[in-house]
C-alpha positions in Angstrom: -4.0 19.1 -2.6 -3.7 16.4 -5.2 -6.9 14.8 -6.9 -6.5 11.0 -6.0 -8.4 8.2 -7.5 -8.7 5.1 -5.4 -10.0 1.8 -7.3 -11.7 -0.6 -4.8 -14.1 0.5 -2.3 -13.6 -2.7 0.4 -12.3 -1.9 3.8 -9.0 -0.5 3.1 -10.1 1.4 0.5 -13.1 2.9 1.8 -10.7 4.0 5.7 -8.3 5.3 2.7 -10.7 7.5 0.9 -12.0 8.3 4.5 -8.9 9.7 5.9 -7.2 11.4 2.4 -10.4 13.4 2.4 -10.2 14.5 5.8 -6.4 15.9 4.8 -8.4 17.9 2.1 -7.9 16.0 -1.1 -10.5 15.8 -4.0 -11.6 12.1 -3.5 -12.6 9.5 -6.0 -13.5 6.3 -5.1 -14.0 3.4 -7.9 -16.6 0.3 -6.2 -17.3 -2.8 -8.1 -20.7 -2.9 -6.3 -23.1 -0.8 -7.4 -25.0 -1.1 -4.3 -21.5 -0.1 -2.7 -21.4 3.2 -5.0 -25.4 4.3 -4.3 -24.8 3.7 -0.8 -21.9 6.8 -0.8 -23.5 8.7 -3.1 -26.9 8.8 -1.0 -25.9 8.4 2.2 -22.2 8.7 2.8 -22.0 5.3 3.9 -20.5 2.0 2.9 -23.2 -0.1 4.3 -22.0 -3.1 2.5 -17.9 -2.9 4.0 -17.6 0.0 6.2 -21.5 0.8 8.3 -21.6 3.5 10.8 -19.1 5.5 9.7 -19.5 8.5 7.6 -17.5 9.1 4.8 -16.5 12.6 3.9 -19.4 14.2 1.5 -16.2 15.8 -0.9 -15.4 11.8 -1.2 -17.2 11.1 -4.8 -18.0 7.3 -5.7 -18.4 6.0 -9.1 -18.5 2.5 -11.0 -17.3 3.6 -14.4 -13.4 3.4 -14.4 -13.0 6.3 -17.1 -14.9 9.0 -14.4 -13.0 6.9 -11.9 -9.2 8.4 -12.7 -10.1 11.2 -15.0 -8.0 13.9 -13.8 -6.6 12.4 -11.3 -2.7 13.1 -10.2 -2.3 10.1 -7.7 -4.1 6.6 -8.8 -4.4 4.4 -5.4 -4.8 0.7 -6.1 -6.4 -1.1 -3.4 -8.2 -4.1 -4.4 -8.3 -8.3 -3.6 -4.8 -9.3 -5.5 -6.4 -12.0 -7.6 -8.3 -9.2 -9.1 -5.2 -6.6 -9.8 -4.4 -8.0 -12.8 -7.9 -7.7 -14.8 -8.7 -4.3 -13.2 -5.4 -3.0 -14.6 -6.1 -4.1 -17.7 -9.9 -2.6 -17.6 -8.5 0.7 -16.4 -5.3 0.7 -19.3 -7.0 2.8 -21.5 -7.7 5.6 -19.3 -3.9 5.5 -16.9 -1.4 7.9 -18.4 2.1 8.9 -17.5 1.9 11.7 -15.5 0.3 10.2 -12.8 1.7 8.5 -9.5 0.4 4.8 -9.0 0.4 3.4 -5.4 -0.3 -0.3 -4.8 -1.9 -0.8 -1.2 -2.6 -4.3 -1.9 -1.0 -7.3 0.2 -0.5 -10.1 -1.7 0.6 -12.3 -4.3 -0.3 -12.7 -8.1 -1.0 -16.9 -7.5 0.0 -17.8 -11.5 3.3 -16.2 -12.6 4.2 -15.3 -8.5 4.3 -11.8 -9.1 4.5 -8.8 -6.2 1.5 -6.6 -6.9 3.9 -4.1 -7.7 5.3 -6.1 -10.7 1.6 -7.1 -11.9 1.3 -3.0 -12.4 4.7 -2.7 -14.0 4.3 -5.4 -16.8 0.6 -3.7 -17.5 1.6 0.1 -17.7 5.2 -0.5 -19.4 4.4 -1.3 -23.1 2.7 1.8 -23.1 4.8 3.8 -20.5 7.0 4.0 -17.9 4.9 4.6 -14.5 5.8 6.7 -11.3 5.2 3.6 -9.0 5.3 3.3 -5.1 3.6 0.5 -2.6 2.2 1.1 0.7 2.1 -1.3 3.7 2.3 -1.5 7.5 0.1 -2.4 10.7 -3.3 -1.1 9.7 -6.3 -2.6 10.0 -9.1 -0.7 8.3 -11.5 0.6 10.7 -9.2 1.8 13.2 -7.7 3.9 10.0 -11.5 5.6 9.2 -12.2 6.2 13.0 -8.6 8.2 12.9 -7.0 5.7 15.5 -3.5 7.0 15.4 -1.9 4.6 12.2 2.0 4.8 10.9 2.8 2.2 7.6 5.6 2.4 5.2 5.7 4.0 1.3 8.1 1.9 -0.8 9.9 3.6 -3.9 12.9 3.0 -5.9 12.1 6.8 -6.5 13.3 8.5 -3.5 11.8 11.9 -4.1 8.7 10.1 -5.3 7.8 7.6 -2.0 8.9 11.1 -0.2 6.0 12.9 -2.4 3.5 10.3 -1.6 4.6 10.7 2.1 3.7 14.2 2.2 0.6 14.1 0.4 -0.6 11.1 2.8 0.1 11.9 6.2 -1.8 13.5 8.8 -2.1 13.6 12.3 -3.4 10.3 12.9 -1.7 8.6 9.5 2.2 8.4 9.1 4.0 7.4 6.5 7.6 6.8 6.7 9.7 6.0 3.6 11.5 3.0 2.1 13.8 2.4 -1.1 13.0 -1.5 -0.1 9.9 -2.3 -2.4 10.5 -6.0 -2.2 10.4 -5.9 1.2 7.6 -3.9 2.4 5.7 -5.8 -0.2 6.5 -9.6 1.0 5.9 -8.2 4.4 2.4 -7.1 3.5 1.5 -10.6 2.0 3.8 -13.3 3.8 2.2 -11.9 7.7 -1.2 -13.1 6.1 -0.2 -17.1 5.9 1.5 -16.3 9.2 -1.6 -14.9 10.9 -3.5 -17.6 9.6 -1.0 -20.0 11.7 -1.6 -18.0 15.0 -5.9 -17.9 14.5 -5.8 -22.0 14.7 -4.0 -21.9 18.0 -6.7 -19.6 19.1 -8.8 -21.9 17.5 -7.6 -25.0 19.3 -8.0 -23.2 22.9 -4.1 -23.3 23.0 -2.3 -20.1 25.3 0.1 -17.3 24.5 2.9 -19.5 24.1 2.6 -20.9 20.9 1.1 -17.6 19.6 4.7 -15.8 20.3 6.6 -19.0 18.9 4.6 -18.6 15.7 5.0 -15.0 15.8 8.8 -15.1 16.7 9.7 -17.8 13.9 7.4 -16.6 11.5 9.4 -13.8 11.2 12.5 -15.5 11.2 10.7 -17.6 7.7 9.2 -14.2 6.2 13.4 -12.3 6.0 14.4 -15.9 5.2 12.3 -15.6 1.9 11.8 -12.2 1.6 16.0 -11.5 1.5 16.0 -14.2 -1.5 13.6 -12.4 -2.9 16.1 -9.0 -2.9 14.4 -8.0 0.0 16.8 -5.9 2.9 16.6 -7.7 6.2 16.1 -4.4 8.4 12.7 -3.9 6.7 11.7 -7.2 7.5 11.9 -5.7 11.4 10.3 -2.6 10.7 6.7 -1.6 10.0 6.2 -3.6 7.3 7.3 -6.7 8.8 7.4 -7.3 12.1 4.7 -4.5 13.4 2.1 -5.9 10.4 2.5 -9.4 11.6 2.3 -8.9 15.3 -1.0 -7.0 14.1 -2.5 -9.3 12.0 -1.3 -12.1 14.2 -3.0 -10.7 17.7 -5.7 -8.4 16.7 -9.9 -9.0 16.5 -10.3 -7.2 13.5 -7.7 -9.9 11.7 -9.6 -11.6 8.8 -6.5 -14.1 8.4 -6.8 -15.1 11.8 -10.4 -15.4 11.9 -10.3 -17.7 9.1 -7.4 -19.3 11.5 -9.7 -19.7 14.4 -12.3 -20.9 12.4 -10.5 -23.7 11.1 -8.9 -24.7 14.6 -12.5 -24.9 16.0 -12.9 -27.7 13.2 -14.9 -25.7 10.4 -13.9 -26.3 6.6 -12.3 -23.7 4.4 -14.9 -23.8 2.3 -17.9 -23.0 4.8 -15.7 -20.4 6.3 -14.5 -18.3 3.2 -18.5 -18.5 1.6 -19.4 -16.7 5.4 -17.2 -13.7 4.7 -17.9 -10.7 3.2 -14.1 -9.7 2.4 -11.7 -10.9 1.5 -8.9 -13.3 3.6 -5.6 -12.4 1.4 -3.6 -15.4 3.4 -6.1 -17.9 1.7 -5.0 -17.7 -1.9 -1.2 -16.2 -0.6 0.1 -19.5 1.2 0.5 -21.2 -2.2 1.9 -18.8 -3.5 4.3 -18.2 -1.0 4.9 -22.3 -0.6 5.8 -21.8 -4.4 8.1 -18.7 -4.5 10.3 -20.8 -1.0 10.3 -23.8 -3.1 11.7 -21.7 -6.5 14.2 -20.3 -4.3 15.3 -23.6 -2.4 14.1 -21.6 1.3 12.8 -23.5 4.1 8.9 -22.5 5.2 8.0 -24.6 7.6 4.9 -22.8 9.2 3.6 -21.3 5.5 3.9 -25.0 4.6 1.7 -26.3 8.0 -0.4 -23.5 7.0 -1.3 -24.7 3.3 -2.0 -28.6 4.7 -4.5 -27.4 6.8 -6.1 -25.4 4.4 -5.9 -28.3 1.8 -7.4 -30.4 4.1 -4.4 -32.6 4.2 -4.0 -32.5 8.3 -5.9 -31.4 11.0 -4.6 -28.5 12.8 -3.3 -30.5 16.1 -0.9 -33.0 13.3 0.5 -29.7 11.9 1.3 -27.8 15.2 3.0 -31.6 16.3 4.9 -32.1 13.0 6.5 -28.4 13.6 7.1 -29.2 17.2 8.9 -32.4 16.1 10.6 -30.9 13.4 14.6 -32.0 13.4 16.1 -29.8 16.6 18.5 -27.2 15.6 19.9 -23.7 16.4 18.3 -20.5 16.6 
């Protein structure tokens, strides 16, 4: 079994640490928090993101990022994506070439629009050329740690190296299947967010199931629009990484996009409702982001751009679901 470091102890994190350790790996797991890090160590716990489930004693918590990947053969990045880009630089000195990097963070880099995937690249190459893969799919977190039966998508350019992380990964209750389509499990992973967003303030408004599945049906058709001009392939766009994670995120409780959704429907402000959450909402800082990369590449978005007024404040949620409803009438 492989020694893997994983750097960020939130949710995800924690149910990966939780369920690699389980499969027998040697388990290190980097927190921010110190009170996150003393809560493993002493009690096998993450009170702070994760309480009531236990986390495997052989999983080892640390805040130092040096004891963090030393010796470590697969590094797991799983952090907030506003944060990627200063961890990787924190944790330069101590990556090296021989390990495998996995990104298992859905987002966007806000500034120069950058896939998580490319904010690791441009880090690691002036000093070396890293063994990288991304992983994504339906999963929320705590269904992961309590071993709910989970399958998501490893993304390579490497064949034999997304087929290594595959093997290493699965279980019996987590399955990975492979991709050579990095672009497009990635914009998967981040675009469903601003989508899920969209579907929580129809829940929010009291509206029924119809306009969820419009939102869901043509918010897919606006994720391949983007995602293909992005060198995405269209067929992952209906796989795993696209379609499954947004009907996930789009329907289910433990959807952090969609509660911030539902929030703002019932009339709360963006402000109030991001300062009451403990983790983080990706969709929040991803729907500019997105709005940006459709306008660089000339692509309509019509729901991500709904999406970003209401979060700007610049309509209320029932002017945006009637501008998209009395959008010009066209084909499907």
């Amino acid at each position: 079994m492989k020694r893997i470091s994983i750097i960020g102890a939130g949710n995800w994190g924690t149910a990966l640490a939780i369920t690699l350790a389980r499969k027998g790996h040697p388990i290190t797991l980097w927190a921010y928090e110190r009170e996150v890090v003393e809560s493993i160590r002493s009690r096998h716990e993450n009170e702070l993101y994760m309480p009531g489930i236990k986390i495997p004693l052989d999983v080892v918590a640390t805040g130092h990022p040096g004891e963090a990947v030393g010796g470590a053969e697969i590094v797991l990045f799983v952090t907030p994506s506003h944060v990627l880009r200063a961890l990787m630089a924190r944790f330069l000195p101590h990556l090296k070439p021989d390990m495998v990097f996995v990104s298992a963070t859905k987002g966007i880099d806000t500034e120069p629009l950058m896939r998580m995937s490319e904010v690791i690249l441009t880090t690691l190459r002036p000093r070396f050329e890293p063994a990288l893969c991304v992983l994504s799919g339906p999963s929320f977190a705590k269904e992961v740690a309590l071993g709910d039966p989970t399958a998501v998508v490893v993304a390579s350019e490497d064949r034999e190296l997304a087929a290594l992380v595959q093997r290493e990964f699965s279980s019996a209750t987590f399955r990975l299947y492979t991709s050579t389509d990095v672009a497009g499990v990635e914009m998967g992973g981040a675009m469903k967010n601003v989508i899920a967003i969209a579907a929580g303030v129809v829940g929010g408004l009291g509206l029924g199931h119809n306009p969820t599945a419009a939102l869901i049906t043509r918010g897919l058709a606006e994720m391949t629009r983007l995602a293909c001009a992005c060198g995405a392939r269209r067929e992952t766009l209906a796989g795993l990484a696209g379609l499954g994670d947004l009907a996930l995120t789009c329907t289910g409780d433990l959807s952090r996009n969609r509660k911030v959704g539902i929030e703002l429907g019932k009339g709360r402000k963006l402000e109030e409702i991001v300062n009451s959450m403990r983790t983080v909402a990706e969709g929040v800082k991803t729907t500019r982001a997105i709005l940006a990369l459709a306008q660089r590449h000339g692509i309509e978005v019509p729901i991500t751009l709904q999406a970003h007024r209401i979060l700007e404040g610049e309509v209320s949620p029932r002017e945006a679901i009637r501008e998209l409803m009395e959008r010009a009438l066209r084909e499907e």
